[in-house]
C-alpha positions in Angstrom: -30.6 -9.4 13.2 -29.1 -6.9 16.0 -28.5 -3.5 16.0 -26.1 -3.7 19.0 -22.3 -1.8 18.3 -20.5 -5.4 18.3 -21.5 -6.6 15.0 -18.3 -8.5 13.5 -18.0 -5.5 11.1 -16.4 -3.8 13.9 -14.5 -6.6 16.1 -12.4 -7.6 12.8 -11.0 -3.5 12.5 -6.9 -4.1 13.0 -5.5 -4.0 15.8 -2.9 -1.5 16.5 0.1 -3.9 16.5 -0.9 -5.1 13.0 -1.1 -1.4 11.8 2.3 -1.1 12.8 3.5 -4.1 11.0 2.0 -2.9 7.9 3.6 0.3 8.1 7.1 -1.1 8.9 6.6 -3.6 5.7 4.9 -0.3 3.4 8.0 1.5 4.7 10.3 -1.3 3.7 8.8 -1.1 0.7 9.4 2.5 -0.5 13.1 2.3 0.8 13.6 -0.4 -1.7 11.4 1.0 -4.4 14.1 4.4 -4.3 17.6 2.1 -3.9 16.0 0.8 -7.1 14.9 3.8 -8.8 18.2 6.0 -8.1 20.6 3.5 -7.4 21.1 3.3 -11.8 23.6 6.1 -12.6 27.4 6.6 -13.2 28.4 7.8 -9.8 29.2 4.7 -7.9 32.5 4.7 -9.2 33.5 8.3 -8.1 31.9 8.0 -4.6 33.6 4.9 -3.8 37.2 6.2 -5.1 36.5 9.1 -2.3 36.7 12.5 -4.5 33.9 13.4 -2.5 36.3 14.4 0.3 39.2 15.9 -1.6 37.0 17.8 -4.6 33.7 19.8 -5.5 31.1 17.3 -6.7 29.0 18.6 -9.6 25.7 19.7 -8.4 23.8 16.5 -10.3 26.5 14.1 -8.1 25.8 15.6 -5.2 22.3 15.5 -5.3 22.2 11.3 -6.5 24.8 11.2 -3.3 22.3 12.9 -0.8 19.1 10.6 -2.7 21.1 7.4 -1.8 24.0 6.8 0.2 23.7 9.8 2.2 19.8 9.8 2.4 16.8 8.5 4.0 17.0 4.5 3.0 19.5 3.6 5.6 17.5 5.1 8.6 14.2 4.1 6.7 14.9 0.6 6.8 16.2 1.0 10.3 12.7 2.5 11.5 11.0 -0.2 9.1 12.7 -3.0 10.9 12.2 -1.4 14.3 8.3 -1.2 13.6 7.9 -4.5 11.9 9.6 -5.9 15.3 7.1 -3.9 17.4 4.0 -5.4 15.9 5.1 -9.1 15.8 5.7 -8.5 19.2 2.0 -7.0 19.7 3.3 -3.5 20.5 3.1 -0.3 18.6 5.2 3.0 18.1 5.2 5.8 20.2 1.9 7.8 19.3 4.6 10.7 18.2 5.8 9.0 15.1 2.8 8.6 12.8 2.5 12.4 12.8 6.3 13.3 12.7 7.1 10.9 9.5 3.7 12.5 8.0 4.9 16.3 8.7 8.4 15.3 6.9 6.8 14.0 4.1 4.8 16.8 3.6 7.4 19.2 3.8 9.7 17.2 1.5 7.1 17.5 -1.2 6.2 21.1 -0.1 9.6 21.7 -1.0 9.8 19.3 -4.3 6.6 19.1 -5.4 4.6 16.1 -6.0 7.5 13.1 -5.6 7.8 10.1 -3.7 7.4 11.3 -0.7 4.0 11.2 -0.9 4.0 7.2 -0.5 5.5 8.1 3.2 2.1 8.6 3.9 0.9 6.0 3.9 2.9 4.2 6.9 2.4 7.4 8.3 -1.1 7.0 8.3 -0.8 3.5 9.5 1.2 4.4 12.2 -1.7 7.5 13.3 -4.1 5.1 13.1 -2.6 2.9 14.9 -1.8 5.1 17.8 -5.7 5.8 18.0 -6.7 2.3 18.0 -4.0 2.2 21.1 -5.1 4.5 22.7 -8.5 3.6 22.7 -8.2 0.5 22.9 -5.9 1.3 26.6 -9.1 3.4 27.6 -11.9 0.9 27.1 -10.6 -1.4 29.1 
């Protein structure tokens, strides 16, 4: 048996692009996960008659608006597309976005407490580890 550092153990780690993949899909994921979870309530019908413009929205309708419509699945899926894309194509995301989607999610549940937003940690782990893999893998050869 060999002791050497390329036992299969280590050439089967994912590669960078696949890390991205699965955080684009994990991403997908929670974005339809909250449509689902908030997207049952009585609202609808207001928003989409436009009062939101002309009146004061309660504070409970304003807060469902800014968890759905006017929230983070929209640009969520947009980045989760974007990063599935990157890693079918064998690329990755910039080295920057692991570590800014993990800082926002931390804040958020700074701010809110234990919520949701701890599952954005997971892509955003993805996507650091990732970026390391990249990175070393660019350096060794």
């Amino acid at each position: 048996m060999s002791t050497t550092t390329d036992t299969p153990a280590l050439r089967t780690r994912p590669r960078p692009d696949r890390l991205t993949t699965a955080a684009g899909w994990s991403l997908l994921a929670i974005c339809a996960l909250h449509t689902l979870a908030f997207s049952l309530h009585p609202y609808w019908a207001d928003w989409l008659a436009g009062p939101l413009r002309t009146t004061e929205a309660s504070l409970d309708e304003a807060a469902q608006f800014w968890g759905l419509p006017g929230g983070f699945v929209l640009p969520g899926v947009l980045l989760a597309l974007l990063l599935i894309r990157l890693g079918r194509q064998g690329g990755r995301a910039p080295a920057a976005f692991g570590p800014v989607l993990g800082l926002w999610a931390l804040g958020c549940v700074w701010i809110l407490g234990p919520s949701g937003f701890l599952f954005v940690l997971v892509p955003a782990a993805l996507l650091v580890l990732a970026a390391a893999r990249g990175c070393r893998a660019s350096t060794d050869g």
